[in-house]
Residue, then its C-alpha position, 0 to 999 in steps of 0.5 A: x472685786x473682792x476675793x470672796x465674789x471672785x470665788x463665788x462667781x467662779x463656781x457659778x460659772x462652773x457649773x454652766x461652763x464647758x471649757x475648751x482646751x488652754x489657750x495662753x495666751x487668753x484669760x481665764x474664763x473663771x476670771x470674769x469680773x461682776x461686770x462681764x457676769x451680770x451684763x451678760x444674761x448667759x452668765x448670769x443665768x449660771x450664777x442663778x444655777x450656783x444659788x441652787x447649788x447648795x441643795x444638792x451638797x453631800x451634808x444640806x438637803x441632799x443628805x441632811x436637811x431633807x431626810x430629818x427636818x418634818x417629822x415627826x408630826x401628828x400624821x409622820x413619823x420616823x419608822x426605826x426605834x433605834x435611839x441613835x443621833x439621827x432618832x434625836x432630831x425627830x424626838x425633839x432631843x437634839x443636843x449641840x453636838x449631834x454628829x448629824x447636824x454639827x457639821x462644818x459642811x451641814x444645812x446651816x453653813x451651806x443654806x448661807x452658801x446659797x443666800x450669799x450666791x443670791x446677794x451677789x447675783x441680786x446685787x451684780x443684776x441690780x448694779x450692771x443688769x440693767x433690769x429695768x429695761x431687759x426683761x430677762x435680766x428682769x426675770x433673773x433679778x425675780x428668780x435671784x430674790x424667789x430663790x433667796x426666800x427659799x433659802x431663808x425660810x428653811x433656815x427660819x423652819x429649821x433653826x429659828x432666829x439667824x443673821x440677817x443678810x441681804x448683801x454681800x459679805x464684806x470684812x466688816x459683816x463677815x461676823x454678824x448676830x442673830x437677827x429678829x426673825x421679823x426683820x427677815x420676814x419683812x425683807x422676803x416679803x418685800x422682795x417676793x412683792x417685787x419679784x411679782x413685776x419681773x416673772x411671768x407664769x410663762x417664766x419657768x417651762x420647768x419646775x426646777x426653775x421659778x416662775x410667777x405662781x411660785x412667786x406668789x405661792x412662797x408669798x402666802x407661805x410666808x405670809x402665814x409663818x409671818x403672822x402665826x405662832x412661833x418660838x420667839x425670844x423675849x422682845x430685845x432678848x434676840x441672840x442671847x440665848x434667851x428661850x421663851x416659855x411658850x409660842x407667841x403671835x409677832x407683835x409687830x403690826x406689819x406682820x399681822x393678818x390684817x396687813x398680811x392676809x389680805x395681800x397674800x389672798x389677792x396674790x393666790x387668787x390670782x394664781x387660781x384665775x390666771x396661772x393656768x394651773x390645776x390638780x390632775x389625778x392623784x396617780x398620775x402626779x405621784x408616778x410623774x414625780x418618780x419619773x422625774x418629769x419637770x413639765x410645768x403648767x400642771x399641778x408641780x409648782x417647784x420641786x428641789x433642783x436636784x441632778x438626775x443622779x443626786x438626792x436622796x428622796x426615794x432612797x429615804x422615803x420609798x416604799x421599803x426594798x429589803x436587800x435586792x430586788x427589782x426595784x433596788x438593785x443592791x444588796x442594802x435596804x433601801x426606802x421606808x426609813x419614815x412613814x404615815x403613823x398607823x391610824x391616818x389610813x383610818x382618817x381617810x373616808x371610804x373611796x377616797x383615791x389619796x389614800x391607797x397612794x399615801x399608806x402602803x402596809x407592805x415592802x418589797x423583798x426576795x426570799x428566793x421565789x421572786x421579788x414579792x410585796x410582804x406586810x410590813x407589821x402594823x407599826x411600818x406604813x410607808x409613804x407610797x407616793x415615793x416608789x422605786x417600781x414607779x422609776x420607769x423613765x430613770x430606774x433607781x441604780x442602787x446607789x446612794x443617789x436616786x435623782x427623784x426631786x422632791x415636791x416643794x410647792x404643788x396647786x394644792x397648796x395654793x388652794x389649801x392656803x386660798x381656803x386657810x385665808x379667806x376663811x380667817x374672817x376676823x378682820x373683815x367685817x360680816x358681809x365680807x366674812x361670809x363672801x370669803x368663807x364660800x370662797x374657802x368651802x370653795x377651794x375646799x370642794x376642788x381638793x375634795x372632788x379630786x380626792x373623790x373622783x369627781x363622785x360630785x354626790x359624794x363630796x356633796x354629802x361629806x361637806x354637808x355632814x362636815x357642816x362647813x358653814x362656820x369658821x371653825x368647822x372650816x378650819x377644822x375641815x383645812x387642817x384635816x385636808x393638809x393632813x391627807x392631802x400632803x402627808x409625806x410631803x413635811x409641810x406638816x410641822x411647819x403648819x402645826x407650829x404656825x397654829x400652835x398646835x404642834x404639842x398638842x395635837x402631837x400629845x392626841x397622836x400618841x393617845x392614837x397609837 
């Protein structure tokens, strides 16, 4: 074994061990070797804790990734007008040496962490799990492979092409350059494919653990960054610093939609018929979230595995707290340091239940007669789903941790990537095409019924009106609909870059403002 898997292995094993006192005349349980660990399912399952790890450090998600990457976006943007380091990532003005991001502890180095974690827990399940005949080491090798995609894609959404590694660093890989981004999507794809055979959708009984609808969801996500637009070097130019003039399509057939979509379908179909998941009242889900509930089954798919005195989401995202209050017992401002931009309250239809949860134009504060919602001026709207009021369960303690896990996939997304694929008629001949364009207005219909109150009449009226009997007006109708539905969630960058339309529509925003 390695010095490199010893050390690894050993903080895994950290995080899920409780020690009891010295005994010296035995070894050292921090000593077990990849046999002992990836035999034992106990074990093993500490290790998969240790991948997970790295969301939590101080300079990743916790404190770095999170609070910058996703905006601003059409629908998001970053409340402050002060032009500091932190302004310069969400103006799309980041230079090298941002003291934010060059850090030797920040997103990049510790997302590698993580996805070295999963090579060895990958590795030492395949070599001494025997998965083939355990279904929970089975279960784990599938949990190791999910939480691999995960890291990567948020490398892949954050800093575009980066090394391809898929196993354990030895002395000759430790230096490797980057890789076409192809070669990495392939590798998730497949291995989301096989984590299918090894997860159930009884697997995770908490949303900080993975389970066969997350599987299936990370596969359609990828699906769709995989054959969508993307800032790609010059073919052969990969790791040389060449920057393309323009977004282009992958021109690799095994990316396309016509290989891809039709697999990433089956797969959220599935998920829609069988999971046993769905959409619950809009309220009810967002206070959940705040009280930190991690009861799967319902509407939350996987959330960022935070601890409960960790993260920062409410303390970045929430409805602003202005010195102390009830809701933020410390003398800082906490929350509201980005929000919806002023006009998406507009884009939301008359009843509409979302929308009073997603915009809020007001922040909490004391002025000496009790703590008071005061407007906050039309330029600072805040995502109201995140509320320190909302903590009831586990009250905000003022510190710079919150515990609130943010939401990382919900059945929202599954049908909303169900509507988006089925509707790419393209590649399916006309009989097909219009099968699948129902099934698309279909999806649609559950996100609207929600959104509605189940007011059957009204979301009658509004698919009549928004004329959904064509592919683009369908289209149209999804992108409008990912906007009101997770907004404040940062899916929306991602998707505005995988349609090509990221300046373009940012270009609309700024008309609006």
């Amino acid at each position: 074994m390695n010095i490199i898997k010893r050390i690894i292995i050993g903080a895994g094993l950290a995080a899920g061990l409780s020690l009891a006192s010295c005994d010296l005349t035995t070894e050292s349980q921090s000593t077990f070797d990849e046999t002992q660990v990836f035999s034992d399912p106990t074990l093993t399952e500490y290790q998969i804790y240790s991948i997970s790890q790295c969301f939590g450090e101080t300079n990743c998600h916790r404190g770095r990734y999170l609070p910058w990457y996703g905006y601003n976006t059409d629908i998001e943007w970053y409340v402050s007008n002060t032009k500091d380091e932190k302004s310069q990532i969400v103006r799309y003005s980041l230079t090298p040496t941002n003291g934010q991001l060059n850090l030797a502890n920040g997103p990049y180095n510790e997302l590698f962490s993580g996805i070295e974690r999963a090579n060895l827990s990958i590795d030492g399940i395949r070599t001494y799990g025997n998965p083939e005949t355990r279904p929970e080491m089975a279960a784990l090798l599938g949990e190791a492979l999910v939480l691999r995609a995960v890291l990567y894609t948020e490398l892949l959404k954050a800093y575009g092409e980066v090394p391809a590694r898929f196993a354990p660093v030895t002395p000759e890989t430790i230096y490797l350059n980057k890789s076409d981004k192809d070669v990495i999507y392939k590798q998730l794809l497949a291995d989301l494919e096989e984590s299918f055979d090894y997860l159930t959708y009884q697997t995770a009984t908490r949303t900080d653990r993975v389970g066969l609808a997350f599987a299936k969801g990370m596969y359609a996500r990828v699906a769709l960054m995989a054959s969508g637009y993307s800032q790609r070097p010059d073919k052969g130019m990969v790791g040389t610093g060449n920057i393309p003039v323009e977004p282009r399509l992958t021109d690799d057939p095994e990316l396309s939609k016509a290989v891809l979509y039709p697999k990433a379908l089956t797969a959220l179909k599935d998920v829609i018929a069988n999971s046993g998941l769905d959409l619950i009242d809009y309220e009810e889900l967002w206070k959940s979230v705040n009280n930190m509930d991690l009861t799967a089954g319902k509407e939350i798919i996987w959330v960022i595995p935070f601890s409960n005195s960790r993260g920062r989401w409410n303390y970045t995202f929430a409805i602003r707290n202005n010195g102390q209050t009830d809701w933020s017992p410390t003398t800082s401002n906490r929350g509201g340091q980005a929000g919806p931009v002023p006009y998406l309250y507009y884009m939301y239809e008359e009843g509409d239940t979302r929308r009073d949860i997603s915009c809020v134009n007001y922040e909490w504060e004391n002025r000496g007669d009790g703590t008071l919602p005061y407007p906050a001026g039309i330029e600072n709207w805040y995502f109201g789903k995140y509320r320190f009021e909302w903590m009831t369960t586990a009250p905000y303690g003022g510190g710079n941790d919150d515990g609130v896990k943010p939401v990382y996939m919900r059945y929202a997304d599954i049908l909303l990537m169900a509507a988006e694929i089925a509707n790419s008629s393209g590649d399916h001949d006309e009989l097909v095409s219009v099968r699948e364009q129902d099934y698309a207005v279909t999806q649609l219909r559950k996100i609207l019924l929600r959104a509605f109150d189940n007011n059957t009449s009204k979301v009658d009226e509004y698919i009549q009106e928004a004329n959904l009997t064509n592919e683009d007006n369908i289209f149209k109708e999804i992108k409008k609909q990912r906007a009101l539905e997770f907004v404040g969630e940062f899916l929306r960058k991602a998707d505005l870059i995988r349609w090509n339309t990221l300046e373009s529509d940012m270009i609309a925003a700024a008309k609006e403002l």
